[in-house]
C-alpha positions in Angstrom: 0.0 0.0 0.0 3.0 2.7 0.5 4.8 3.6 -1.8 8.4 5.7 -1.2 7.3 8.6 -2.7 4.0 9.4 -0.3 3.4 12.3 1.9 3.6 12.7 4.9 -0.1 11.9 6.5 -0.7 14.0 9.5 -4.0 12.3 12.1 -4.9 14.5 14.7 -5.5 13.3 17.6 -6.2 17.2 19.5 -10.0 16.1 19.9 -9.3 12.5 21.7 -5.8 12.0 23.2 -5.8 15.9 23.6 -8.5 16.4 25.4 -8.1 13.7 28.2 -5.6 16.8 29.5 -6.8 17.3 33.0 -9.5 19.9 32.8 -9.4 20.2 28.7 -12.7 18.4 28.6 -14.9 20.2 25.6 -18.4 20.2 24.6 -19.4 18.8 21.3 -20.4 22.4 20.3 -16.0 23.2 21.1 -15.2 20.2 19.4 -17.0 21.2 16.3 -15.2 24.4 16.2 -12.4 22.8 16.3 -12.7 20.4 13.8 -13.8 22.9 11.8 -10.4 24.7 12.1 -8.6 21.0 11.6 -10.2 20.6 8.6 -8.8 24.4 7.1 -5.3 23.5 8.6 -5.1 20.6 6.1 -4.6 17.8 8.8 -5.8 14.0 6.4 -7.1 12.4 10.1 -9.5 13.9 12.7 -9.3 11.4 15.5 -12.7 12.9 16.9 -13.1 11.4 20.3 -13.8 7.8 21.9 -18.1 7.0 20.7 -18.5 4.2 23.6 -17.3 6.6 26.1 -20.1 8.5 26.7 -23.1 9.9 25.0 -21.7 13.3 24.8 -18.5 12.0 23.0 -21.1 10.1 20.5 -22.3 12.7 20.2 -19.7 15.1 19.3 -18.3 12.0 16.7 -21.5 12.0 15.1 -21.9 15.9 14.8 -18.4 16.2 13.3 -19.1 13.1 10.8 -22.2 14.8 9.6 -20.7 18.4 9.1 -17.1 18.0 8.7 -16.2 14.5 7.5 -17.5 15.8 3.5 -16.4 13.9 0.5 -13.5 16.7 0.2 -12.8 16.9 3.6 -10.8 15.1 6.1 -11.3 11.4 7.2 -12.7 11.1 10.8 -11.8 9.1 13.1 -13.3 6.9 16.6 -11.5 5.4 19.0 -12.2 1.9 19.7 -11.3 -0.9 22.1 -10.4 -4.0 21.0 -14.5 -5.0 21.7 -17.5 -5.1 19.9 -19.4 -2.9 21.6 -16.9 -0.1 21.5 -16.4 -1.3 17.4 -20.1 -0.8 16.9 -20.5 2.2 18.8 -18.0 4.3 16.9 -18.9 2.5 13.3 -23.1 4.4 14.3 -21.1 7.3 15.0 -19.0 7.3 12.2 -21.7 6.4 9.8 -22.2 10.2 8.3 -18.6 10.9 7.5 -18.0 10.3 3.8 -14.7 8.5 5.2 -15.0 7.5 8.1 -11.9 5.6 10.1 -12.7 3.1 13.2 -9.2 2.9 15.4 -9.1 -0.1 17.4 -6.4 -1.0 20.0 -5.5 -3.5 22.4 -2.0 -3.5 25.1 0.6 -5.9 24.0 3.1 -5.3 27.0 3.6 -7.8 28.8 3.3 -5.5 32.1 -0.4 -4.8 30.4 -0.9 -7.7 29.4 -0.5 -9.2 33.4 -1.7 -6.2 35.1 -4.2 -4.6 33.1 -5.4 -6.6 30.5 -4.8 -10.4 32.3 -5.0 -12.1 29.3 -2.2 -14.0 27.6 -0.5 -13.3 24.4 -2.4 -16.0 23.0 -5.1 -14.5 24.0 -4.5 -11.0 22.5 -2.9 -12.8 19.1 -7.2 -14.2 19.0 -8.8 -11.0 19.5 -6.9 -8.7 17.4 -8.0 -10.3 13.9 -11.3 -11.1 15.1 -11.8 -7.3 16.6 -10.4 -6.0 12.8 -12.0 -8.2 11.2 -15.1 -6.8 12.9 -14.1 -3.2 12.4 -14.5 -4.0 8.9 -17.7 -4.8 8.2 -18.3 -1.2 9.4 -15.8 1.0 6.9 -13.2 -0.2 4.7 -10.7 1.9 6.5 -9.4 0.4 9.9 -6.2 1.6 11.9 -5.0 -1.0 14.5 -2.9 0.1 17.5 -0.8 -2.5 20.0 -1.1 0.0 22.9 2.8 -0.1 24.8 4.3 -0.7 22.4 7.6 0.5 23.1 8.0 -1.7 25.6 6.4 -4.7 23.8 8.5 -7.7 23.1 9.4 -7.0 19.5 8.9 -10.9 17.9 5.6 -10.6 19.9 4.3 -7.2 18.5 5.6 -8.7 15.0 3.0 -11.5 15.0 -0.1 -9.0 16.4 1.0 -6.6 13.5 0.6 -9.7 10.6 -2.7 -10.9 12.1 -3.9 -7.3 12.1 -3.0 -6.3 8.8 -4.3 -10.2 7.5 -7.0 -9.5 9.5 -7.5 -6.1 6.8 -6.0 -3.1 9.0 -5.1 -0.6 6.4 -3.1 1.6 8.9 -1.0 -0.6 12.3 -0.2 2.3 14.6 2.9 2.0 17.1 2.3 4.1 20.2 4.7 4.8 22.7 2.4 5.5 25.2 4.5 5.8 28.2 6.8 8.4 26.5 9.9 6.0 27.8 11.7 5.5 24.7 14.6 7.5 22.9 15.1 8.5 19.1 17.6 5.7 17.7 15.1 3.1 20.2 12.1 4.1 18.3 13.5 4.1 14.8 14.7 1.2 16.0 11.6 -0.7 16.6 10.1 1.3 13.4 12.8 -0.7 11.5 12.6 -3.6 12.9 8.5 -3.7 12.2 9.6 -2.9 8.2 11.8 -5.8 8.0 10.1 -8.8 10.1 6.0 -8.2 9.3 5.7 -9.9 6.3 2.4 -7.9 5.0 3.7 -4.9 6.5 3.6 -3.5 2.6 0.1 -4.0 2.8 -0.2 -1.1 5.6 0.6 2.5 6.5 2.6 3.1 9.6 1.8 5.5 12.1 3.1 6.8 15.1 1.9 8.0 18.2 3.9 9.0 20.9 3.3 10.8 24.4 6.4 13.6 25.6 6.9 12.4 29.0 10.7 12.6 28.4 10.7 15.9 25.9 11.5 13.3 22.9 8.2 13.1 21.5 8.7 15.1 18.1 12.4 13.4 17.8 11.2 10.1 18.1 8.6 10.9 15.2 11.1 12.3 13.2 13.3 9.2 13.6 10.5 7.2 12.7 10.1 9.0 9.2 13.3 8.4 8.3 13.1 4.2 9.2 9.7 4.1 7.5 6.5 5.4 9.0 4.5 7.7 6.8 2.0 8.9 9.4 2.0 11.3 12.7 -0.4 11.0 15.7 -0.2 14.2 17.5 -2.5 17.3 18.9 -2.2 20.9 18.6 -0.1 22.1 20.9 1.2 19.1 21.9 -1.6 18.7 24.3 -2.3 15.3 26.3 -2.1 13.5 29.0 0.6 13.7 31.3 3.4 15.7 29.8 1.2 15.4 26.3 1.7 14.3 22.6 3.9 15.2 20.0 2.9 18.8 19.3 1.8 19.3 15.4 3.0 22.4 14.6 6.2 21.4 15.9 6.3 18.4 13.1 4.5 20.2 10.2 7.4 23.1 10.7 10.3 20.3 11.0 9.3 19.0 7.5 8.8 22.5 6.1 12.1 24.1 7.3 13.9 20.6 6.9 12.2 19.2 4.0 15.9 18.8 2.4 16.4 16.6 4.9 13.7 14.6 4.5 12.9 14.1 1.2 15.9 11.5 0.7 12.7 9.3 3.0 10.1 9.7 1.2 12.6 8.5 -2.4 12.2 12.2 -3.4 15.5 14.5 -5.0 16.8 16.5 -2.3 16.5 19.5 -3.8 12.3 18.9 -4.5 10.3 21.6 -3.1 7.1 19.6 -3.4 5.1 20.0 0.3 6.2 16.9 2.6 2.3 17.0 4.3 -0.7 18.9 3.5 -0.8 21.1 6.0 -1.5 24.7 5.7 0.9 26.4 7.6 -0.7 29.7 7.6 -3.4 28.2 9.7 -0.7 27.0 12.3 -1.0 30.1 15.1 -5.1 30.5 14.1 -5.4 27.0 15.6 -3.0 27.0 18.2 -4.6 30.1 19.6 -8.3 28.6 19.0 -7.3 25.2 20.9 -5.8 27.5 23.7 -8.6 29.5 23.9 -11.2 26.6 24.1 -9.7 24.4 26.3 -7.7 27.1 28.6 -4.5 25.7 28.1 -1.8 28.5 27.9 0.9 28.0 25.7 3.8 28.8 27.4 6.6 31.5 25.7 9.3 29.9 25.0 7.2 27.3 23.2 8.4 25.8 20.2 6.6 27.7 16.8 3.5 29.1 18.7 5.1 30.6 21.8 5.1 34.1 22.4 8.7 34.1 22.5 9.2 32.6 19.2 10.0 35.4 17.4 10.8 37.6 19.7 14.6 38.6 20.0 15.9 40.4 23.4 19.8 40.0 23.0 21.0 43.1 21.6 23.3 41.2 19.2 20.7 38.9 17.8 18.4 42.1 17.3 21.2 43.4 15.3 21.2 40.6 12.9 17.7 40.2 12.5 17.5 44.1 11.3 20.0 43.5 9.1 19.0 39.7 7.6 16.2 37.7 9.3 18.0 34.8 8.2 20.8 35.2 10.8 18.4 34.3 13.8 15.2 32.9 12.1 15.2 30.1 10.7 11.4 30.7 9.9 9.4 33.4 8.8 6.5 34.5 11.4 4.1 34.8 8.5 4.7 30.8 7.7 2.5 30.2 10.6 0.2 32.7 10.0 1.5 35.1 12.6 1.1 38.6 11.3 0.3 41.9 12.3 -2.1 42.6 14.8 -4.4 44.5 12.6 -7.4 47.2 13.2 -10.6 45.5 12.1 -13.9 46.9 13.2 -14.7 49.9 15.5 -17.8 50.3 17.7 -19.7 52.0 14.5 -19.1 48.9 12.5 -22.4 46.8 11.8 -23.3 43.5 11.6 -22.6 42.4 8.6 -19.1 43.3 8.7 -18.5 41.7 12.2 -20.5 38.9 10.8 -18.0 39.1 7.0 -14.8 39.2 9.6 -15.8 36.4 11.9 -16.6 34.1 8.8 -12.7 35.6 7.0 -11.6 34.4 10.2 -12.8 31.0 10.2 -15.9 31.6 12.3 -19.2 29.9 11.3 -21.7 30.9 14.1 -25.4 30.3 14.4 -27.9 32.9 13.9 -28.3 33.1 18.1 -24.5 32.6 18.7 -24.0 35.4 16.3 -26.2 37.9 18.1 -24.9 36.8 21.3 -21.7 37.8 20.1 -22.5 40.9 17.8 -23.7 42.4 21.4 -20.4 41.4 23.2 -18.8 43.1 20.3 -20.6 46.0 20.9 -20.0 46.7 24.7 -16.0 46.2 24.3 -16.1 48.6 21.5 -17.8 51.0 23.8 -14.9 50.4 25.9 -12.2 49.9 23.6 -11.5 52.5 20.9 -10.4 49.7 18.1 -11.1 46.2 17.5 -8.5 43.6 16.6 -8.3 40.2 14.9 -7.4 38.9 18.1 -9.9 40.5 20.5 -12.4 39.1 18.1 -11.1 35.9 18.2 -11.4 36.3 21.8 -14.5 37.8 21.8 -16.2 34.9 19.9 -14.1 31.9 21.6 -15.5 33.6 25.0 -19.1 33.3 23.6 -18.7 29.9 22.2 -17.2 28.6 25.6 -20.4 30.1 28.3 -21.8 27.0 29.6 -25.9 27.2 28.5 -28.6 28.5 31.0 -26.1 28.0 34.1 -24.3 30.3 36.7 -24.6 33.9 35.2 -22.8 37.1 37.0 -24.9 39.9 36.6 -23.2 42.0 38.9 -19.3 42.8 40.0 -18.4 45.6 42.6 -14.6 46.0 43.9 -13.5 48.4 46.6 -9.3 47.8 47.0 -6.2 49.6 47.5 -2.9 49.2 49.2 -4.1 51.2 52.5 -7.9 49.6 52.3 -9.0 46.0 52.7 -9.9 44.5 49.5 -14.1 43.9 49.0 -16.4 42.8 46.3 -20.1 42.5 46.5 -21.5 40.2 44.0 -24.6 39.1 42.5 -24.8 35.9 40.6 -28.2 34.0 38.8 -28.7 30.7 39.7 -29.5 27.6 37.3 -32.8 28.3 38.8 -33.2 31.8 37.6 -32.6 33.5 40.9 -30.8 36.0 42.0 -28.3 36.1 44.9 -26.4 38.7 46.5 -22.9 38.6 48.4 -20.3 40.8 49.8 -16.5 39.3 51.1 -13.5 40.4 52.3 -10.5 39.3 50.7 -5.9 39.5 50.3 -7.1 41.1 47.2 -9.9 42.1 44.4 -10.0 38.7 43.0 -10.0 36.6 46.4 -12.6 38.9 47.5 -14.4 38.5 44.4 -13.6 34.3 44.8 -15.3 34.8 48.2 -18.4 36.1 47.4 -19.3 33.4 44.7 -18.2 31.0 47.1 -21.3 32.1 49.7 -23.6 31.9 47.0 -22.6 28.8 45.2 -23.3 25.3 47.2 -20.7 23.3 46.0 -17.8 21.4 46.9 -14.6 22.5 44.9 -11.0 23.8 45.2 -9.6 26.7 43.4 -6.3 24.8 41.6 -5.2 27.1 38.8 -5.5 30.9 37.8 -4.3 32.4 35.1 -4.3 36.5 33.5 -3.0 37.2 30.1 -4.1 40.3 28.0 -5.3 40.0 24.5 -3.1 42.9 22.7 -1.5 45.1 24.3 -2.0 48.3 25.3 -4.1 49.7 28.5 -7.5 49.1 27.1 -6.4 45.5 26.2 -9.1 42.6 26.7 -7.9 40.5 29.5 -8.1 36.7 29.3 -8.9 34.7 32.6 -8.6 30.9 32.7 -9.1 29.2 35.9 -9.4 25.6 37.0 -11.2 24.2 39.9 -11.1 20.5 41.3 -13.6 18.5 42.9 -13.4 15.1 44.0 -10.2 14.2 41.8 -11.8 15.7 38.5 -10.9 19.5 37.1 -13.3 21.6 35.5 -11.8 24.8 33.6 -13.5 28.2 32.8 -12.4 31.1 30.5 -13.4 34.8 29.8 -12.3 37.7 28.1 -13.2 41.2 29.4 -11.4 44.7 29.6 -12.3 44.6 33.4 -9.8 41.8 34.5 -11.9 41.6 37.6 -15.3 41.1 35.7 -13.2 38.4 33.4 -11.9 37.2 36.5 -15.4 36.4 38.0 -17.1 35.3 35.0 -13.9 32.6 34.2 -14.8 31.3 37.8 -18.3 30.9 37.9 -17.7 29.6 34.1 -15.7 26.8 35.6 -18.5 26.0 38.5 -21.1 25.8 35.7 -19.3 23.1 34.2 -19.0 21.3 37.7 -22.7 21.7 38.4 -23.6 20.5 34.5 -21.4 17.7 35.2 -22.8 16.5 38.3 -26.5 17.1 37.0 -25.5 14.4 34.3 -23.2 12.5 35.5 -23.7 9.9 33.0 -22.4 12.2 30.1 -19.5 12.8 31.9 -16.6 11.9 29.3 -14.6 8.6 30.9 -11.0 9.4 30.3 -9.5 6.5 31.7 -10.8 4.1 29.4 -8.7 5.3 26.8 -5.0 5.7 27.3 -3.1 4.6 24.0 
């Protein structure tokens, strides 16, 4: 089936693997905004959640099937365990999609195998082609993984791989799902799969790795060069634990270094033909749209999307730069789409041109979202002289994130200074449409603002995680609030944007308790993360 001169595939796993991060659980409304965003940034796979998990990841599979899986769009994926129920939940799910990809795995380790799993290999080396098998009689196109298998017994994970692949698996994934081995280890094993499955012609080989030792994106780019022709990873490396290899960081490696690379894929060296289909100049759109949703941060100094990125403070290097970009950058900032912040839309602009902006930026809203948002608009141009891109993005993500008919704050009132005791009275609406009223002493506006919701709200949580960042600078900027609360081992995140930090600051927190209480009133959509952990 692969041929030396293939692309690169890219299947992105943000949706699935991303979001069992702790407290990056999305709605299905999110998720289709982000699949959306997937679909302009060129990635070939959207792994779009787990179906058997829950209702609301059905769901969210089935919703991004029906409206983003299109004949000219990406293939999208659902996550399966090696059982039928999980098979013929995700194959219903799936259904819409005009390609639609079921992605069945089962541990071949032999520490699963004992301690998770307790079955025998012989037992495993049964259920794998009966599950594919299986898989098939629901889409043509079946991806099998042998979860551990980094530290899988090599002759072992052979044999699975044959019986897969016999069994009609189109794609074998190899996922290092412990993040425990090194570059020239998994090229290694990559290598070692070319050369000893005897069908292995028969199917593509992906990757999928987890950066619990920083080696993620080097271990994928080893595995390139022994052989494997596609890349499991999320935007913004987002994950569990320390996360997955980060997309943009591979998409980037085989733009700047596709040189490099094209010896690989049996192409000239000096052939300028793309090495994956990814559009790079939707790179920063999405990073900043799966930041904004989920209310992950990407720190500065992160690789390609970082603040930092292009940012040069040594005098020396400044120097350089002015004179040729080339001496410190090895990357333009407009590859990724990173360009300047410009002036949009002013509080006299109308509808139809925030509506012809939001839809330039990659924005399709309903007609109620759209209002919603039109009036948000409205009252931060009151405030805010000009409108950017990126306040609008933040604007809109803000909208799209408010948990439906939940906590509301209606009003915020702060009294501080460093010779006065910090107070805020606060009045917050209720699920049940009531209004309550609270005034708190606090170490500061925010933790007297904290204090307040607390005596209204009666619910169990801690306060984990906050986090201030403004939107653009200047002194009218919009400030960005992202807080995480847990309760009873899960975490629950909430995000807002508002020129009034303190106002952000309040509605982030009662966002994040509206997602507690919606998750305790329906406990049984809750999304299980531990079932999955390829």
């Amino acid at each position: 089936m692969t041929s030396p001169n293939e692309r690169i595939i890219i299947f992105d796993t943000t949706l699935r693997d991303g979001e069992q991060s702790p407290g990056a659980t999305l709605n299905k409304d999110e998720k289709l905004t982000i699949a959306r965003q997937l679909a302009r940034l060129g990635v070939d796979v959207i792994e779009a959640g787990f179906p058997f998990a829950s209702p609301g990841d059905f769901e969210a599979v089935q919703q991004i099937a029906e409206q983003v899986g299109t004949p000219d769009g990406p293939t999208i994926c659902g996550l399966a365990r090696a059982a039928k129920k999980d098979i013929e939940a995700a194959g219903r799910a799936l259904a819409p999609a005009a390609k639609g990809r079921i992605h069945t795995f089962i541990a071949t380790s032999d520490i699963h195998l004992e301690y998770k799993l307790r079955k025998s290999r012989a037992d495993v080396l049964a259920i794998v082609p009966e599950m594919v098998a299986y898989a098939k009689t629901f889409t043509d196109d079946v991806e099998f993984s042998p979860e551990d298998a980094g530290r899988s017994d090599p002759e072992f994970l052979y044999q699975v791989l044959e019986a897969a692949i016999a069994a009609g698996a189109t794609t074998v994934n190899i996922p290092d799902t412990v993040g425990y081995t090194t570059p020239s280890e998994f090229g290694g094993l990559i290598r070692g799969i070319k050369d000893n499955v005897p069908n292995i012609d028969n199917a593509i080989i992906s990757v999928h790795g987890h950066n619990d030792l920083g080696l993620a994106v080097a271990n994928f780019l080893a595995a390139i060069e022994n052989g494997a022709r596609q890349l499991e990873c999320t935007i913004n490396g987002i994950g569990e634990r320390a996360g997955n290899a980060a997309l943009e960081e591979l998409a980037m490696a085989l733009h700047v270094r596709r040189a490099f690379y094209n010896p690989a894929l049996g192409r000239p060296i000096e052939s300028e033909e793309p090495l994956t289909n990814i559009d790079t100049r939707q790179i920063y759109k999405t990073s900043r749209l799966v930041s904004s949703l989920t209310g992950m941060f990407v720190q500065p100094n992160k690789a390609i999307v970082g603040a930092n990125a292009f940012a040069h403070e040594s005098g020396i290097h400044q120097d350089g730069v002015l004179k040729n970009k080339q001496t410190y950058e090895i990357m333009d900032a407009e590859s990724i789409g990173l360009q300047e912040n410009q002036i949009v839309l002013g509080k006299l602009s109308g509808r139809h041109a925030f509506q012809s902006r939001l839809k330039e930026l990659g924005f399709e809203l309903s007609e109620t979202e759209l209002n919603k948002a039109f009036l948000n608009f409205k009252k931060f141009a009151d405030q805010k002289k000009e409108i950017t891109d990126w306040d609008l993005e933040s604007i809109v993500n803000d909208q799209i994130q408010q948990p439906p008919e939940l906590y509301r704050v209606e009003h915020v009132q702060v009294s501080c200074g460093n010779h006065a005791k910090s107070t805020a009275t606060v009045s917050i609406r209720t699920p049940e449409g009531e209004e309550h009223t609270h005034a708190a002493i606090g170490t500061g506006p925010v933790d007297a603002t904290y204090r307040a919701i607390d005596r209204i709200v009666a619910l169990d949580y801690e306060l984990i995680e906050y986090t201030v960042q403004s939107v653009t600078a200047g002194i009218d900027a919009l400030g960005e609030v992202t807080v995480r609360l847990r309760h009873e081992g899960r975490i629950f995140s909430g995000h807002a944007a508002n020129t009034d930090v303190i106002v952000a600051s309040a509605q982030a927190y009662v966002n994040a308790i509206g997602r507690l209480y919606g998750a305790l009133s329906a406990p049984t959509a809750a999304t299980q993360k531990e079932v999955a952990k390829v």
